[in-house]
N, C-alpha and C positions, 0 to 999 in steps of 0.2 A: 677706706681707701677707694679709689676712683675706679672706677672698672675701665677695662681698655675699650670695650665699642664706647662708653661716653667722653674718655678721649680724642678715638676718631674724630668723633662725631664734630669736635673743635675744630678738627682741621679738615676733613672732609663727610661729605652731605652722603650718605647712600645714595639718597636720591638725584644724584647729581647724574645730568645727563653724559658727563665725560665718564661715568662705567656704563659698559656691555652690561645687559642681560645677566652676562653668563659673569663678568665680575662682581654682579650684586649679586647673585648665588653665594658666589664664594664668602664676602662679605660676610652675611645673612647666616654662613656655615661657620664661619672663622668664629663670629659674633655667638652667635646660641653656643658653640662649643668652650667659648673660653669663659661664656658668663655662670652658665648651667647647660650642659651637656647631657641632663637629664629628661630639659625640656624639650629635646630633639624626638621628633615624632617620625612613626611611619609617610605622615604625608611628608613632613619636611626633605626626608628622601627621597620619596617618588618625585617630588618636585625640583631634585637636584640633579637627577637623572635626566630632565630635561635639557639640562647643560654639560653634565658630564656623566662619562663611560664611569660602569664599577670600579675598573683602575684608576680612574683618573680619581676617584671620589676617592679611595683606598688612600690614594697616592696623596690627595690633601690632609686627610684625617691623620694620615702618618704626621704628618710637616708639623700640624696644629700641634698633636702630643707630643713632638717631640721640640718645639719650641715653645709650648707651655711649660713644660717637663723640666727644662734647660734652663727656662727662669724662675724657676721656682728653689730649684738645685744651688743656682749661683747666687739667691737670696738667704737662703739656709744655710750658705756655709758661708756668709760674708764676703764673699769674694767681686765684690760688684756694689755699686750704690744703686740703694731700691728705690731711689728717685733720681732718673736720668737727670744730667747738668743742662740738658735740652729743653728738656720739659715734655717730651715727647715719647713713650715707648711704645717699640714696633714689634 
């Protein structure tokens, strides 16, 4: 199965100058947390902290698990097609 950053990646470039800085942060956090969250380092932190407050970091990391969490949930009990009609999952 396709992992969602090489999704993005179809429809948008990280590197793409229409993100901020601080939305390829997020990106780059979204991305390591949904692929391996294991590969998430001290520096990747301190690095994140550049752009955002510990709330604000709290406050993503919340978002991520609980919308990884949410689709995982809705896959597990059938309740949803695990391939969006779009082509597209966000």
């Amino acid at each position: 199965m396709e992992g969602l950053a090489a999704k993005l990646e179809r429809i948008w470039d990280p590197e793409d100058p229409i993100f901020t800085p601080r939305e390829k942060a997020a990106l780059e956090m979204a991305t390591l947390f949904t692929e391996d969250y294991r590969a998430i380092s001290a520096e990747h932190i301190q690095r994140w902290r550049q752009f955002f407050s510990d709330a604000e970091l709290i406050e993503l990391a919340t978002f991520m698990a609980l919308a990884d969490g949410f689709g995982k949930v809705v896959e597990m009990l059938g309740l949803g097609d695990v391939e969006p009609g779009c082509g597209t999952e966000l």
